[in-house]
C-alpha positions in Angstrom: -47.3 1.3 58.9 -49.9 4.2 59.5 -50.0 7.7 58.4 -47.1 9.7 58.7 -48.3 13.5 58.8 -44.6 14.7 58.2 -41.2 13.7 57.6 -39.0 13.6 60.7 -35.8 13.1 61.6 -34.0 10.6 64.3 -33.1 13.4 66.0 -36.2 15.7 65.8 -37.7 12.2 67.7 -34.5 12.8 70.2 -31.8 11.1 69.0 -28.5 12.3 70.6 -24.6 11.1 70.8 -25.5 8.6 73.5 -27.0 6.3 71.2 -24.9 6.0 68.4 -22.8 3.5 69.3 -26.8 1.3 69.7 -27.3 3.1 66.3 -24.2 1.4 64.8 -24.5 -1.8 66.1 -28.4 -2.8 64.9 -28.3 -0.5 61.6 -29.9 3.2 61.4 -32.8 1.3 59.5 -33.8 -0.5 62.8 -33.6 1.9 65.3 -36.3 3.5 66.5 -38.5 4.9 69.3 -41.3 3.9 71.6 -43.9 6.8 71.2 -46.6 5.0 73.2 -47.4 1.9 75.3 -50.5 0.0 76.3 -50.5 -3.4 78.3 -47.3 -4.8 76.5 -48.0 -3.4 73.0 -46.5 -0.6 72.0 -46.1 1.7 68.9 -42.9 2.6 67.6 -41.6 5.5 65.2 -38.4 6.3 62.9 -38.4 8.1 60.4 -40.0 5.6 58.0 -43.3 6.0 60.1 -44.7 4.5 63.0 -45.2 0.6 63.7 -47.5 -1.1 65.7 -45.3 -3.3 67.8 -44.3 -6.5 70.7 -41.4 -7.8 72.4 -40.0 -10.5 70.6 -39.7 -13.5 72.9 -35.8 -13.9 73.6 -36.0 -10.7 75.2 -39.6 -11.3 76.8 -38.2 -14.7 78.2 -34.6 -13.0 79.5 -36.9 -10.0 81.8 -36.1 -10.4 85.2 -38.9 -7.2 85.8 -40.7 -4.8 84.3 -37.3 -2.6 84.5 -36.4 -5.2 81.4 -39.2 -4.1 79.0 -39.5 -1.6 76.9 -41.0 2.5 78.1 -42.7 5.2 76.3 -38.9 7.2 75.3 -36.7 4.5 75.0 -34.6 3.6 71.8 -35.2 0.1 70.5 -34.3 -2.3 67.5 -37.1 -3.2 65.4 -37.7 -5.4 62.6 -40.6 -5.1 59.9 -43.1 -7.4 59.2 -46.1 -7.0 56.7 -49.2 -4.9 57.8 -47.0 -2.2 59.3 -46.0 -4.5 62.1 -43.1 -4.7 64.4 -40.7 -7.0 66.5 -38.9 -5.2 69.3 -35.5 -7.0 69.9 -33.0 -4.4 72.4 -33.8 -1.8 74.3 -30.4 0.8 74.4 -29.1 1.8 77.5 -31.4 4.2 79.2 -29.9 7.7 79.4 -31.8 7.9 82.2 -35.6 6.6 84.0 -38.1 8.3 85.7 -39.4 5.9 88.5 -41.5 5.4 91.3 -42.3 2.8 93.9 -44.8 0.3 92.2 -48.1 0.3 93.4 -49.0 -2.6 95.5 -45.1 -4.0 95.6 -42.8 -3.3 98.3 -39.2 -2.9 96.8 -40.1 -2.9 93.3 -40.0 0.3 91.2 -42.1 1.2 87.9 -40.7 3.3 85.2 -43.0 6.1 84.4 -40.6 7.0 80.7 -37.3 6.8 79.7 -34.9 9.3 78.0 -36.1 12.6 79.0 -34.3 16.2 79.5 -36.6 18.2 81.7 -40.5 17.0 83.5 -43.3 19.6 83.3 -44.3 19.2 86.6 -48.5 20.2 86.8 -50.5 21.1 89.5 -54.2 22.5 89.6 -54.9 25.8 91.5 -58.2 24.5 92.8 -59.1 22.5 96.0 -56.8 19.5 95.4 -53.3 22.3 95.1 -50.7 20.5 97.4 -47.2 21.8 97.7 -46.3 18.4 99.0 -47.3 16.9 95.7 -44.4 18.7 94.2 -41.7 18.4 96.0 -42.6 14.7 95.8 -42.7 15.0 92.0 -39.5 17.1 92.1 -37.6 14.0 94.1 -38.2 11.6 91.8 -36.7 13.7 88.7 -33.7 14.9 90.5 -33.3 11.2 91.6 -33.0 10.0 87.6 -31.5 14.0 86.7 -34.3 15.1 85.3 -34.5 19.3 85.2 -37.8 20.2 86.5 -40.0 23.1 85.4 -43.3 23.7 87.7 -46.9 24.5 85.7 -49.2 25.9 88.1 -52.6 25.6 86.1 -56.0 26.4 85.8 -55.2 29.7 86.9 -58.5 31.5 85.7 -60.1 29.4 88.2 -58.6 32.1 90.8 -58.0 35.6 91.2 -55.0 37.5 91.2 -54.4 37.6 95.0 -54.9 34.1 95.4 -52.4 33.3 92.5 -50.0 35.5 93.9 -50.3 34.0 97.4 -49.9 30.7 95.8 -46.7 31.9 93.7 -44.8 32.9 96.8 -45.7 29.9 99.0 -44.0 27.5 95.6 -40.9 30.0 95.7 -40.4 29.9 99.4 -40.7 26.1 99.7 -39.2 25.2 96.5 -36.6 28.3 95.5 -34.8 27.9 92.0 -37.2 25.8 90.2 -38.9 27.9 87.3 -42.6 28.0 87.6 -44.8 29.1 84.6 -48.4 29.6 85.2 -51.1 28.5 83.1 -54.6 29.0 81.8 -56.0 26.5 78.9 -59.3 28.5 79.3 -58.2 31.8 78.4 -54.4 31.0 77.0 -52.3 32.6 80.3 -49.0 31.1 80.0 -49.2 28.6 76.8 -47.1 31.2 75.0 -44.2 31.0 77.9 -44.6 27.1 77.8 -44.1 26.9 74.0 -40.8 29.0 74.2 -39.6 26.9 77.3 -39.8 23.6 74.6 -36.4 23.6 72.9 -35.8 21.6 69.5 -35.1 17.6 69.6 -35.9 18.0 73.8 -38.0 15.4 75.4 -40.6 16.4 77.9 -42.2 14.6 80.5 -45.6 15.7 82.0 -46.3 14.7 86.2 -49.0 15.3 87.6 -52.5 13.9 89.6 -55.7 12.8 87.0 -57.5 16.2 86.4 -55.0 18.9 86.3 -54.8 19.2 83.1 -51.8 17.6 81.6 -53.6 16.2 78.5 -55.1 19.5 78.0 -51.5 21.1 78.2 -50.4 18.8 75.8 -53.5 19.2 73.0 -52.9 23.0 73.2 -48.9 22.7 72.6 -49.6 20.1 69.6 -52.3 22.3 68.0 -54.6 18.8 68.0 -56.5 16.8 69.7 -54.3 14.0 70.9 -56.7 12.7 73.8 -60.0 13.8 74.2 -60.6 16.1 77.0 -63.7 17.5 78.6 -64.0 20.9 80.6 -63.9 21.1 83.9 -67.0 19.9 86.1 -68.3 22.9 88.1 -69.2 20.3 90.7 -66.0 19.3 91.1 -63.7 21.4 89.8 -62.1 18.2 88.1 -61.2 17.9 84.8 -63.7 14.8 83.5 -60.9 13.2 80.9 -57.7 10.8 82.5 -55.1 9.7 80.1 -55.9 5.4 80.4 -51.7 4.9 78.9 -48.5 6.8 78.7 -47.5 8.4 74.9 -45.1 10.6 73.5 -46.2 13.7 70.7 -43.4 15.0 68.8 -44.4 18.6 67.8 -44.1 20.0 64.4 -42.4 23.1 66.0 -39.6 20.7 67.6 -39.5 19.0 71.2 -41.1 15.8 72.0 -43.9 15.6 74.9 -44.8 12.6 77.0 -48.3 12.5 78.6 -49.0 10.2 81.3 -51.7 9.2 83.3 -52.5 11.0 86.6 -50.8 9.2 89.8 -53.1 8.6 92.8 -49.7 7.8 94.0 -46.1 8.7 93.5 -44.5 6.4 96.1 -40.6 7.5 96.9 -38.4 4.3 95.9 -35.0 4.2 96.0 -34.4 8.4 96.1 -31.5 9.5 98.6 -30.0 11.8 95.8 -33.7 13.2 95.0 -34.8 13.6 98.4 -31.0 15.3 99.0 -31.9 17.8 95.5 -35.4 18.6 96.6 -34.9 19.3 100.3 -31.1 21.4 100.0 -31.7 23.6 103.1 -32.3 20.5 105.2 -29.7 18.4 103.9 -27.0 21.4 103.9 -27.8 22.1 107.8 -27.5 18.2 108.1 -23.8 18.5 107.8 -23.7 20.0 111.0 -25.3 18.0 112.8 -23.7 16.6 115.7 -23.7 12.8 114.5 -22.9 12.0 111.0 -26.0 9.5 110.7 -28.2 11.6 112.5 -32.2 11.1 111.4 -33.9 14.6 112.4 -36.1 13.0 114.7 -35.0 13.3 117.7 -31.0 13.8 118.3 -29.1 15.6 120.5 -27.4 18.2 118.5 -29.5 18.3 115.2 -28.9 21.1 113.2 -32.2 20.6 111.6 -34.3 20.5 114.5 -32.7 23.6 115.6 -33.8 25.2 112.4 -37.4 23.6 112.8 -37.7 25.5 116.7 -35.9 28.8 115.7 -38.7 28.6 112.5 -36.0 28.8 110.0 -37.6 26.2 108.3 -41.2 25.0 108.1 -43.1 22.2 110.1 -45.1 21.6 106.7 -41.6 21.1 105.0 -39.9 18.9 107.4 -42.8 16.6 107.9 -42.4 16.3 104.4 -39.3 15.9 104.5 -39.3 13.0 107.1 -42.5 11.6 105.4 -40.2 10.7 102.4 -37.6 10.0 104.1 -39.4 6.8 105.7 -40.6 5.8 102.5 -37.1 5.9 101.4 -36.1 3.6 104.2 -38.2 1.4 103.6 -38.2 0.8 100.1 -34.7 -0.2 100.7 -35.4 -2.8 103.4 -37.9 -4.0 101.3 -36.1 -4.3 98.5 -33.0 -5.9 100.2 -35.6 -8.7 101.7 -37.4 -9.2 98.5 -33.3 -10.1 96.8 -32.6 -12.2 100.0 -35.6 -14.0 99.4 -35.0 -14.4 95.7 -31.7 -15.9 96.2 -32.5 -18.2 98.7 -35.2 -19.6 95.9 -32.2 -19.8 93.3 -30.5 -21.5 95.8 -33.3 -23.9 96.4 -34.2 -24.5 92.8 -30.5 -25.5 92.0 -30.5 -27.9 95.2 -33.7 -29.5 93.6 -32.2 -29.8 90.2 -28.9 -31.1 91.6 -30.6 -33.7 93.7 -32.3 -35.0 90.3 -29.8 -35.3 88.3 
C-alpha cells in the first residue's frame, strides 16, 4: 500500500447513490477507485490507501474493447494481495464516459475518464488559441452529459484588449457556457477556479499539450503532482506533457483528472453533442424545408438562409459541417467494422461445426 497523506472518505473520492447497489454487492471493503492509469496498470484508492493494481484475467479474457477495461474515475472491485497490491475484478456501471474517436481506428471510440460532473475545458491565449478547439471539446461532453466550464489561460501572455477581444469572440460563438480566465504566472483567476470546485465533484481537464492543464492542476492541489517547466519564449509552449491520465483528490474537496494533451479529439458517435454545442443551427434546422435536410446545399434550408443573411458565422458552420462529417462517418464505419465482425463469428462457428 503507499503513503496515504490523509484520511478520506468514499465519498470525498466521489462516491454517490449510483453506486451503492455495486457497493452492496462486492462489500464496502472492496470498492474502490481508479486514480490513475498507465499501459494496463493502474493505481487504485479507498479509503484504506492506494494500491498498485491489474485486471484480473476472467475479466481481461471477457473484453470485447478497450470500452471493457477499466478508466481513470471508474469504481471497481478489488482484492488485496501482499506488497500493497491489487486484483481488479468489476468495473460498475459507468455513470457516464467521456469519449473520442480512437486514433488510427475508424469506428472505435477511446474513453478519455469515467464518472465525472463537469470538464474544465483549457485553451492557451497564445498563437495556437482556436475557437474550433472548443466547441469540439464542448461536443464530446455534452455527448456523455458532462457540464462544461471554459479556462482561457495564460492570460498574462496578452494585454487587456486582446483578452477582451478574445472574451467576446468565446461568448458570441459559444453563449451560456461559463468561461473563467487564468493566469498561473501571476495567479489571475486561480481564486475563481478554486470556488467553482464543489466538495465530492469530479473534474475533468481537456485540452491540447502545452496549455497548461498540469499546471492548473499543481496550483489547485498546492503540490507538485507533474513536473512542469515554464513556458519557452521561442515557442510560447509550455515544455511539460502529461505521458498518462490521473485523478488528484484535493484536500479542500473535489477530485481533478489531468490528461494528456490531444493532437486530436476526433468526433465519434456525437449527434446529441454536436446538437448541444451548435443550438442556434440545430434550432433553425427545424424549419428547414425537408426533415433530413444536411445544410449543404438544399432547397429551403433554414440554416443556409441564416449563413447568407450573416445571422450566423461561416467560421461556425464550417465547423459545424466539419463535425458533422466526422459524425457520419464514424457511424458507417462503425456499422462496417460490426458487419464485418459478425460475418467472422459466423465463419468461425461454420469452421467449428464442420469439425466436429
Amino acid at each position: 500500500m503507499t503513503d496515504k497523506k490523509y484520511i478520506i472518505s468514499l465519498e470525498s473520492l466521489g462516491f454517490g447513490p449510483e453506486f451503492e447497489v455495486f457497493k452492496a454487492e462486492i462489500g464496502e471493503q472492496n470498492l474502490a477507485r481508479v486514480i490513475a492509469e498507465h499501459k494496463e496498470r493502474y493505481i487504485v484508492k479507498n479509503e484504506n490507501g492506494e494500491y498498485i493494481a491489474e485486471v484480473i484475467g476472467n475479466l481481461r479474457f471477457s473484453a470485447h474493447s478497450r470500452f471493457d477495461f477499466p478508466s481513470v474515475g471508474d469504481w471497481v472491485s478489488i482484492s488485496v494481495y501482499e506488497g500493497g497490491k491489487a486484483f481488479i475484478h468489476r468495473i460498475a456501471n459507468r455513470k457516464n464516459a467521456l469519449k473520442r474517436q480512437a486514433v488510427g481506428k475508424d469506428g472505435e471510440e477511446q474513453i478519455i475518464a469515467a464518472n465525472i460532473n463537469y470538464a474544465f475545458v483549457v485553451e492557451a491565449v497564445n498563437r495556437d488559441f482556436n475557437i474550433n478547439r472548443f466547441q469540439r471539446f464542448l461536443t464530446i461532453c455534452y455527448e456523455a452529459d458532462i457540464e462544461p466550464i471554459l479556462i482561457l489561460n495564460k492570460i498574462d501572455l496578452i494585454g487587456k484588449d486582446k483578452l477582451s477581444e478574445l472574451s467576446k469572440l468565446i461568448s458570441s460563438r459559444i453563449p451560456n457556457v461559463d468561461l473563467i480566465t487564468t493566469s498561473c504566472y501571476d495567479s489571475s483567476g486561480i481564486s475563481a477556479l478554486r470556488e467553482a470546485i464543489q466538495i465530492g465533484k469530479t473534474y475533468c481537464f481537456l485540452g491540447s499539450s502545452g496549455v497548461g492543464k498540469s499546471t492548473l492542476v499543481n496550483r489547485l492541489s498546492g503540490a507538485v503532482m507533474m513536473q512542469t517547466n515554464s513556458v519557452s519564449e521561442t515557442s510560447d509552449r509550455g515544455k511539460h506533457t502529461t505521458s498518462h491520465r490521473h485523478l488528484v483528490v484535493l484536500k479542500e474537496g473535489g477530485l481533478l483528472i489531468d490528461n494528456p494533451g490531444m493532437r486530436e479529439v476526433g468526433i465519434a458517435n456525437a449527434q446529441m453533442g454536436l446538437e448541444s454545442s451548435f443550438q442556434h443551427i440545430t434550432r433553425l434546422s427545424e424549419t428547414c424545408h425537408f426533415k433530413d435536410c444536411a445544410h449543404r446545399h438544399e432547397k429551403g434550408c433554414a440554416v443556409l438562409k441564416a449563413l447568407e443573411n450573416g445571422e450566423i458565422g461561416k467560421d461556425n458552420y464550417q465547423n459545424y459541417l466539419k463535425m458533422q462529417r466526422e459524425t457520419e462517418h464514424f457511424e458507417a464505419s462503425e456499422l462496417d467494422r460490426k458487419q464485418k465482425g459478425k460475418k467472422l463469428s459466423k465463419l468461425i462457428k461454420h469452421v467449428n461445426n464442420r469439425r466436429t
